[in-house]
C-alpha positions in Angstrom: 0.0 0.0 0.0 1.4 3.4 -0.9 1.9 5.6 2.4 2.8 9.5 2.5 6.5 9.9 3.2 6.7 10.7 7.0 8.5 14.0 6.4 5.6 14.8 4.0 2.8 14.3 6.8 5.0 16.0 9.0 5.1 19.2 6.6 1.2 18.9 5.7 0.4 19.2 9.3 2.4 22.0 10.2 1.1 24.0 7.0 -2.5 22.8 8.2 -1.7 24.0 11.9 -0.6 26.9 10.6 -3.6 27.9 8.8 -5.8 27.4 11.6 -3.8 29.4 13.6 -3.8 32.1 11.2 -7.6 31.6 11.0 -8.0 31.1 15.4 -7.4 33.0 18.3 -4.0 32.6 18.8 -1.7 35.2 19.5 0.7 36.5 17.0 4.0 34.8 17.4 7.8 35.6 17.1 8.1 33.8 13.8 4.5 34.5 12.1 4.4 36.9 9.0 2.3 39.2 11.3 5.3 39.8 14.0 6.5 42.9 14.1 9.4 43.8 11.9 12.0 46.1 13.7 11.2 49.1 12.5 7.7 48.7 13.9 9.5 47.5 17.5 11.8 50.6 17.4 9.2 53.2 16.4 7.1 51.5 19.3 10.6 52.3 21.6 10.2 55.9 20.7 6.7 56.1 21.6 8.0 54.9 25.1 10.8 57.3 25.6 13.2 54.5 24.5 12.4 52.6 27.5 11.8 49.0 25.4 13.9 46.1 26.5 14.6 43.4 24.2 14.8 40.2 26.4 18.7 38.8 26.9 18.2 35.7 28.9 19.8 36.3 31.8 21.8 32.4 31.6 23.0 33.5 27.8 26.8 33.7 29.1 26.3 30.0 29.7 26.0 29.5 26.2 27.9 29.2 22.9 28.5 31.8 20.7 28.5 34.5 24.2 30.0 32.3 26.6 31.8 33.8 29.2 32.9 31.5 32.1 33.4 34.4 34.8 29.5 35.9 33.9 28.2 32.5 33.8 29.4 31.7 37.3 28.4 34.5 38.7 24.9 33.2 37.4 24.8 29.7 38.4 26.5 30.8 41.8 22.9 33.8 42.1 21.1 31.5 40.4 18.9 30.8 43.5 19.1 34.3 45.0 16.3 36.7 44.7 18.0 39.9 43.1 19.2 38.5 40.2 16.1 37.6 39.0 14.2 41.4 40.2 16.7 43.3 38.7 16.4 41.7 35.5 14.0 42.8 33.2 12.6 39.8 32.2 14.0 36.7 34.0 11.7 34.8 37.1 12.4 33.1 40.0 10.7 29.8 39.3 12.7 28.2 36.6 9.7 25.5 36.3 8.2 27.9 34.1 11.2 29.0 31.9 11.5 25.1 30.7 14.9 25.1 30.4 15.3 28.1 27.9 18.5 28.9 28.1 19.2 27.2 31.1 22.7 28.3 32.8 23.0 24.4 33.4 22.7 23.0 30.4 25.3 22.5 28.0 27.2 25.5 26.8 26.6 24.2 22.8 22.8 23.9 23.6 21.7 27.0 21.9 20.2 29.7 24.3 16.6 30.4 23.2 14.8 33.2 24.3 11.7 30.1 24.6 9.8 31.1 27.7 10.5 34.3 28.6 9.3 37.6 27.0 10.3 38.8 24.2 10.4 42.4 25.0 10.0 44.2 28.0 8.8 47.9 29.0 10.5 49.4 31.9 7.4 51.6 33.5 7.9 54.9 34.9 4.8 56.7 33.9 1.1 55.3 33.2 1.3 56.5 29.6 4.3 53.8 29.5 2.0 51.0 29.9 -1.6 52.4 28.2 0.9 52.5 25.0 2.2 48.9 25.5 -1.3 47.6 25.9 -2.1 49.3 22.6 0.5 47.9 20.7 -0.1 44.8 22.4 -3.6 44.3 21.3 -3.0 46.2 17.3 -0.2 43.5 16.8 -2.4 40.5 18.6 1.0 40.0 20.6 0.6 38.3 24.5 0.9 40.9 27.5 2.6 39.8 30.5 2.8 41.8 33.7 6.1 41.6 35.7 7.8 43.1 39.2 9.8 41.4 40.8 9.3 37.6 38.8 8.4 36.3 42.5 5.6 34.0 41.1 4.8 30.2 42.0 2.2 30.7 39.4 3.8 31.3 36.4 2.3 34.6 35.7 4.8 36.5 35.6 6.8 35.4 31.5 4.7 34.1 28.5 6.5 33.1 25.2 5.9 35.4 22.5 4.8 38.3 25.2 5.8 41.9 25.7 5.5 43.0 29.5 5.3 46.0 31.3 7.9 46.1 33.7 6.9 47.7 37.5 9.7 47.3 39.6 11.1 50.9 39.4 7.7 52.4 40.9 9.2 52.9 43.9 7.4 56.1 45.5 5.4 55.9 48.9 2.9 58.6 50.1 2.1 58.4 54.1 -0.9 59.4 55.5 -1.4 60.6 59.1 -5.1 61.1 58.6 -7.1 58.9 55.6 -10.6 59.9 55.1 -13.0 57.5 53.9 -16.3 57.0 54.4 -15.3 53.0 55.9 -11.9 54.6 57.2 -10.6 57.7 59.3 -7.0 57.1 60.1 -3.4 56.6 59.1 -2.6 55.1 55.8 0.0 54.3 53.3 -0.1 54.2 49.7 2.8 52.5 47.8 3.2 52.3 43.8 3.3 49.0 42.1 7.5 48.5 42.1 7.3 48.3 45.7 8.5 45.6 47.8 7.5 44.3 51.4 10.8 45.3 53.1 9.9 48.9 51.8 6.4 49.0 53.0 7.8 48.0 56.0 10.4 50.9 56.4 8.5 53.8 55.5 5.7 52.6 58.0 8.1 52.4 60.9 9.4 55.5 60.3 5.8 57.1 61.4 5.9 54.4 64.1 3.1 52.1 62.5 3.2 49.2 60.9 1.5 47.6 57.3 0.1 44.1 57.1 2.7 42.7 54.9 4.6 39.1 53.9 7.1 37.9 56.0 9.6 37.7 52.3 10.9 40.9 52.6 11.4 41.2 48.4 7.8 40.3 47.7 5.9 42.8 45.2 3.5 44.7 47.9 0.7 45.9 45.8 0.5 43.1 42.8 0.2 39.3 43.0 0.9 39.4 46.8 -2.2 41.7 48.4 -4.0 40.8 45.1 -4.5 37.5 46.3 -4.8 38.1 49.5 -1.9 37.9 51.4 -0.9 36.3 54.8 1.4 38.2 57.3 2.6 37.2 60.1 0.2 39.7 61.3 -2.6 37.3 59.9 -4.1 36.1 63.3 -4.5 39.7 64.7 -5.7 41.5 61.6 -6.4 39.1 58.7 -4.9 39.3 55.4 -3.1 42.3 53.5 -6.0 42.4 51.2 -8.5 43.1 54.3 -6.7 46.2 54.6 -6.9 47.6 51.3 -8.5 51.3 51.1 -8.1 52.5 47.3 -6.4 51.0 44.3 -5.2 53.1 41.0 -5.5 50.9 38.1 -4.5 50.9 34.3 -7.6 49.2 32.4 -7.0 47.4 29.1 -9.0 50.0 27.4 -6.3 52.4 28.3 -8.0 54.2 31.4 -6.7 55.5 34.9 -9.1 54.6 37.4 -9.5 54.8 41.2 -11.1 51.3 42.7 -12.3 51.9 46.0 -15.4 50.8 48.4 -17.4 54.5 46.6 -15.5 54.1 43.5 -15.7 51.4 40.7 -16.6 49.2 43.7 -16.5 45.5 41.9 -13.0 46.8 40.6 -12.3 47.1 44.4 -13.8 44.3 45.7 -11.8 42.0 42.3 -8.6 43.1 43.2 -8.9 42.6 47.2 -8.4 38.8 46.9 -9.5 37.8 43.9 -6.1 37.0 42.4 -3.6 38.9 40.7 -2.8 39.8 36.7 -6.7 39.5 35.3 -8.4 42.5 36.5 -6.3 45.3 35.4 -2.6 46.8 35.7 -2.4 47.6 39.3 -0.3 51.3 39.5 -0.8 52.0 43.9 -2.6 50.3 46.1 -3.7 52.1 49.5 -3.8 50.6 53.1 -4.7 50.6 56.6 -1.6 51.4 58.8 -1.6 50.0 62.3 0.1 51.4 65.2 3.6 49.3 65.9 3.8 47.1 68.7 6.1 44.9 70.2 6.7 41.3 69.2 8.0 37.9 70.8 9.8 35.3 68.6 10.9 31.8 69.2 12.4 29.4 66.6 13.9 25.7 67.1 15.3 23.1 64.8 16.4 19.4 65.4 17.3 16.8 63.2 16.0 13.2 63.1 19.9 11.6 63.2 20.7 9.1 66.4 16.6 9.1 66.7 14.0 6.3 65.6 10.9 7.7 62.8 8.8 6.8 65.5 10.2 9.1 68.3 10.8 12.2 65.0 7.2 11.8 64.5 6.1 12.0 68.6 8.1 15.4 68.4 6.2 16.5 65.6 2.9 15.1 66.9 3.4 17.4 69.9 4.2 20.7 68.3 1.1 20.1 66.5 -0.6 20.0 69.7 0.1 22.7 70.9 -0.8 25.1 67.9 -4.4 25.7 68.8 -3.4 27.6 72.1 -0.8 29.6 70.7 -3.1 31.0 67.7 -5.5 31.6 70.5 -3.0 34.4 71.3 -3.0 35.8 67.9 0.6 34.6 67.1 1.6 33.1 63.6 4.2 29.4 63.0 5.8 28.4 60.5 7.6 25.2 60.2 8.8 23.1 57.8 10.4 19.4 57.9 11.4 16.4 56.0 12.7 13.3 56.8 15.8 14.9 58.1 14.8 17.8 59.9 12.3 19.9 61.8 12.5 23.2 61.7 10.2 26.2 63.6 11.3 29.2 62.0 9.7 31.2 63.3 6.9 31.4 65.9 6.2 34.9 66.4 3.5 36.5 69.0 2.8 40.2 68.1 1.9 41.9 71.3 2.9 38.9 73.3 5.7 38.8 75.5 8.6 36.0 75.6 7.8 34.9 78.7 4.1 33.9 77.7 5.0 32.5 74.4 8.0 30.4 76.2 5.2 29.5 79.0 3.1 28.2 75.3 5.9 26.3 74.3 6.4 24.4 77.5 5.0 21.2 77.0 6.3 20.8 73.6 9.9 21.5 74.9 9.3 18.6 78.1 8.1 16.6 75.0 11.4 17.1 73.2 13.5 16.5 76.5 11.7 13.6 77.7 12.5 11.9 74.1 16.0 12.9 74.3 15.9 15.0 71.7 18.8 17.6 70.9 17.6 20.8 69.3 18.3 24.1 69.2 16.3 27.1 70.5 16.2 30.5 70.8 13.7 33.4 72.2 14.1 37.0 71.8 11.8 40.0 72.5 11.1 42.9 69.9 9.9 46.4 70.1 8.7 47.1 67.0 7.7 44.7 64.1 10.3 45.7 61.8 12.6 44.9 64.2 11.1 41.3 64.6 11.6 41.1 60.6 15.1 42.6 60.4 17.1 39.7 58.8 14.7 37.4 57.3 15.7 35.6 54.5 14.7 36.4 50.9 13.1 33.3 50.6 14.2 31.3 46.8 11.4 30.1 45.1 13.6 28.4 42.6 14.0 24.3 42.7 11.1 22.8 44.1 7.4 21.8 42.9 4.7 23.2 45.2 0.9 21.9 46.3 -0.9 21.9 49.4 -4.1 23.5 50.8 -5.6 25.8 53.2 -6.9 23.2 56.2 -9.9 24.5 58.7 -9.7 24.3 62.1 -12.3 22.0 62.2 -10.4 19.2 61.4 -8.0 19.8 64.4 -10.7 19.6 66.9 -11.2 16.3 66.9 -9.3 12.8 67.4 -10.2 11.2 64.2 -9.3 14.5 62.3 -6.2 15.2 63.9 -5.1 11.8 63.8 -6.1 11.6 59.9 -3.9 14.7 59.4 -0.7 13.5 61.3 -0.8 10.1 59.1 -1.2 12.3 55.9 1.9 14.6 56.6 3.7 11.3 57.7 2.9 9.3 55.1 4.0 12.4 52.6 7.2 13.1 54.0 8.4 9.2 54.4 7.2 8.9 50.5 10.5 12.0 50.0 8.6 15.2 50.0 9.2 18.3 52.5 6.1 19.7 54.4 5.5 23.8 54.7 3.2 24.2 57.7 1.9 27.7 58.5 -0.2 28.2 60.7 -2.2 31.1 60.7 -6.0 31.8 62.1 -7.2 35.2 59.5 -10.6 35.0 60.7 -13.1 38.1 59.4 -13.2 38.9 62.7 -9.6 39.3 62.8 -9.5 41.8 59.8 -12.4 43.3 61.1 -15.1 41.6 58.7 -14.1 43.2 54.8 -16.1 43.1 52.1 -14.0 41.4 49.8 -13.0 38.6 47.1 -10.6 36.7 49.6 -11.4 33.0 49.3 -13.9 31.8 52.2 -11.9 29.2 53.6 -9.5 31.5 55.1 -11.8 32.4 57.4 -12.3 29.0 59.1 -8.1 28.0 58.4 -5.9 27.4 61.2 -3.1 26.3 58.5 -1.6 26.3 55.3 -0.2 23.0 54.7 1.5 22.8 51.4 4.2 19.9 50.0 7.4 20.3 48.4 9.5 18.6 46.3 12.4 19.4 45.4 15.1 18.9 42.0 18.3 19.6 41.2 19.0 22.4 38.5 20.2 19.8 36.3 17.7 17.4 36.4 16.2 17.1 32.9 12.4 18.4 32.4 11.1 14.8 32.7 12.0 14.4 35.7 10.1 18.0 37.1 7.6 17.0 35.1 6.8 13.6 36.7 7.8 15.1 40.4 4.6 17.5 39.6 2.3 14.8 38.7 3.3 13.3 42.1 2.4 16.6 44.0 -1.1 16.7 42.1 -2.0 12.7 42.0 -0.9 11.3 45.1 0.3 13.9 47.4 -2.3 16.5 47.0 -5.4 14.2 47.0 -5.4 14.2 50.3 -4.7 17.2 51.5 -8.3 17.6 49.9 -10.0 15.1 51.4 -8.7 16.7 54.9 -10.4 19.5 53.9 -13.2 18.6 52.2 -11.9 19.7 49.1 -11.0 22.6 50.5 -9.5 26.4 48.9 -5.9 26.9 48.5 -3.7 29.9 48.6 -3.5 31.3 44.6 -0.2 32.4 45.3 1.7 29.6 46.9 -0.1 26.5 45.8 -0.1 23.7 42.7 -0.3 25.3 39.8 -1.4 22.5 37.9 -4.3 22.0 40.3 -7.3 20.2 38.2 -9.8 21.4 40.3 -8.1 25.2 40.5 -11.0 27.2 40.1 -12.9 25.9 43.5 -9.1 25.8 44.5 -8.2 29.5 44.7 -11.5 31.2 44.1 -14.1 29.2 45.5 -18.0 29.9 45.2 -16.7 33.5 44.1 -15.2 32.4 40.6 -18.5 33.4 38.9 -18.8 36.7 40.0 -15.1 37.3 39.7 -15.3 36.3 35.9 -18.4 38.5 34.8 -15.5 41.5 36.5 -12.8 40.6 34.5 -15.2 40.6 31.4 -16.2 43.8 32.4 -13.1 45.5 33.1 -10.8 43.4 30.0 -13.0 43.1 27.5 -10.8 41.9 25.0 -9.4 39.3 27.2 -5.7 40.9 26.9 -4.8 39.9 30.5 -4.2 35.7 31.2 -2.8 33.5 33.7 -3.4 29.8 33.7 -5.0 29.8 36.7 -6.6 33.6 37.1 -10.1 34.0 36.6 -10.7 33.2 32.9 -7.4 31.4 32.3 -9.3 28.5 30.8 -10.2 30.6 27.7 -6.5 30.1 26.8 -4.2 27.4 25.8 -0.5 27.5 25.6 0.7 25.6 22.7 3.8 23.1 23.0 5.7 25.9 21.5 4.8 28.5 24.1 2.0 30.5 21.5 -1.4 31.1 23.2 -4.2 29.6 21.7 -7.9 30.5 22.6 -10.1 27.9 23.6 -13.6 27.2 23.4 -14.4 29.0 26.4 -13.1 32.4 24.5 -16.1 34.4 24.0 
């Protein structure tokens, strides 16, 4: 029988994909007869006062023809450090998402593709900067990425074939001794999107007041973080960051500046207070409550599980975890992590609780720890203000690990089957190889003073965020990340869910892959969080995989984004 020559089916189905992309929804891609030529890309640099970066991968001196051993160890060596990654225009901190293009660890004859990350990036100083990128973006049907700082478990934060507008150097603060609202009379703070957590941190102190904030001091303050609701480690006293927002300015994809407050463009307001970052609009300030400062206790230990049996490791963790409830009870935050090797508590911290109550807390755990002859190490300090509780904490790397986990009610704790069902779940995870991230955290809506906003229900009921890790080596081929992932979200994450009934998750730290990611991070609000973002992007320029309306999309093998049959 006469067949078609592989290399000729091969060739028909790439023409045939090729008209129905030109024919579809996709979005115009580096390669297509409709991409910009270069004249088109520098009169577009002009319009933007010559502020257009075209994207250098930042692991291109790793590579063949620019290799350059010193540069390239200098990356590999800041490969997992924060920085590098936010003072780049367009590199991430979760290589996950950059699959391997150009890749400082792969060969130095593998060719360094540009692949993943943007194409070209727009470094923002004025709102005109990003009205005119969206406009090119959407004449030239090109994909439009927003970026800070590239701290994103998500992915949001690079597309293949994008442009982005670049926030990071929005740096400017405005305080507020007296904010008038008609919700709010008091102090306030208003910081532009480029902002970062340490920064919120400093310029609140300064008026002796502090801002609900993350506990990673380089965190983006007004985007992805508070957009999604952000914990503190103020959670359990005053809810999340996005309880506290009073006014957002926003760039719409129909070029406008807008205020979103509780008077103005109020389902704006209530979208971006929670409802996830990156689908709403491009957020230029956010606004918040300020709190007055107060002092802080903090207490961290770590042991390891060498000389020890599993079964007297997991009666040491079995303990801490008994002793949670009562120290939420006094508004204090934990977070722990621990794997088969080691347990760590770093930190507990007790805002407006002295050390000698939260070392009073801790008692029983510690005569636990003895009693098993356990050797650990422990230390307790007192704080004045919160900044100086934060001073030092660690730029936390969000590069080489998968992620998954959920938010888990209290509910479940308050009984013996439930605890018991939880302890043999974390057990059972770690002795299959993963890591465990426990926070534990109680942002109750009386806490943040009950808001009217998008911030997923099950927060309100948590007492933790339990999330697993697992972790790969920078050279460990995509497979290999690939199949670790479908552990997280087959066996690992399961049941987390069924602890919690299925349960939210936090949209910002959480499985990205998550089938059911919809009920996940959003939760009975989805609906009405979709008819906003058709509202306010009408044109559907704004996507994440998993923001509200990320299933209208599709990212083809090659990186392009298709629409799918859910695109209006």
């Amino acid at each position: 029988m006469w067949q078609v020559p592989l290399i000729s089916s091969v060739q028909l189905f790439l023409q045939g994909l090729e008209i129905l992309r030109s024919h579809s929804t996709c979005r115009t891609f580096p390669g297509d007869e409709a991409w910009p030529k270069e004249d088109v890309w520098n009169a577009f640099n002009v319009s933007v006062d010559g502020r257009l970066i075209k994207t250098i991968p930042v692991g291109s001196p790793c590579h063949d023809p620019h290799y350059n051993d010193e540069a390239c160890k200098y990356v590999k060596n800041n490969w997992h450090q924060t920085e590098m990654h936010i003072t780049h225009p367009s590199s991430i901190m979760d290589a996950v998402f950059l699959n391997k293009s150009c890749d400082p660890f792969t060969p130095r004859e593998s060719p360094c593709y540009i692949g993943s990350y943007v194409q070209y990036a727009v470094n923002v100083s004025e709102p005109n900067h990003v009205v005119k990128t969206i406009d090119f973006a959407r004449k030239h049907n090109i994909r439009f990425v927003v970026k800070n700082t590239g701290h994103d478990y998500m992915g949001r934060s690079t597309g293949a074939g994008a442009i982005s507008v670049w926030m990071h150097h929005l740096k400017d603060q405005d305080w507020f001794d007296s904010y008038s609202s008609p919700g709010y009379n008091g102090p306030a703070l208003k910081a532009q999107a480029g902002v970062q957590g340490a920064e919120v941190n400093a310029e609140a102190t300064k008026h002796g007041h502090m801002i609900v904030a993350g506990e990673c001091p380089s965190v983006g303050f007004a985007g992805g973080y508070i957009q999604g609701g952000g914990h503190s480690i103020l959670s359990s006293v005053l809810g999340l960051a996005a309880d506290h927002t009073l006014a957002f300015e926003v760039i719409t994809t129909t070029g406008e500046f807008v205020t979103a407050s509780p008077t103005e463009n109020q389902d704006l307001y209530w979208a971006l207070s929670g409802g996830g970052g990156g689908t709403y609009g491009i957020v230029w300030s956010v606004t918040v409550k300020a709190h007055p400062d107060i002092p802080m206790a903090k207490a961290q230990l770590v042991f390891n599980s060498d000389g020890i049996s599993r079964d007297t490791y997991w009666k040491a963790i079995t303990a801490y975890q008994k002793i949670i409830p009562s120290i939420l009870d006094t508004g204090s935050f934990l977070n722990s992590y621990y794997s088969v090797k080691v347990f760590q508590m770093a930190p507990l911290i007790g805002p407006n609780v002295s050390a000698e109550t939260l070392s009073s807390l801790l008692v029983p755990w510690l005569d636990t720890l003895d009693s098993l002859g356990i050797n650990y190490t422990y230390s307790l300090t007192q704080h004045a203000t919160y900044v100086d509780t934060v001073s030092g904490s660690d730029n936390v790397p969000i590069m080489g690990y998968q992620l998954g986990g959920r938010i888990l009610p209290r509910s479940l704790f308050q009984t013996e089957k439930g605890f018991s069902n939880f302890m043999s779940t974390v057990r059972g995870t770690v002795d299959a190889g993963a890591g465990i991230w426990d926070m534990s955290i109680r942002p109750s809506l009386e806490a943040a003073g009950y808001p009217n906003n998008s911030v997923h229900p099950e927060w309100r009921s948590a007492q933790k965020m339990n999330n697993v890790l697992l972790w790969f080596n920078d050279d460990d081929p995509l497979e290999h990340i690939w199949d670790d992932q479908e552990r997280i979200t087959v066996v690992f994450e399961e049941p987390l869910k069924q602890l919690s009934a299925g349960g939210g998750a936090y949209a910002n730290e959480a499985n990205p892959f998550a089938p059911d990611w919809k009920n996940a991070f959003y939760g009975e609000y989805y609906d009405r969080l979709l008819s906003i973002k058709d509202k306010w992007d009408p044109d559907q320029l704004l996507y994440g995989a998993i923001a509200v309306g990320g299933d209208r999309w599709e990212e083809m093998e090659d990186g392009r984004l298709c629409g799918t049959t859910y695109l209006k």
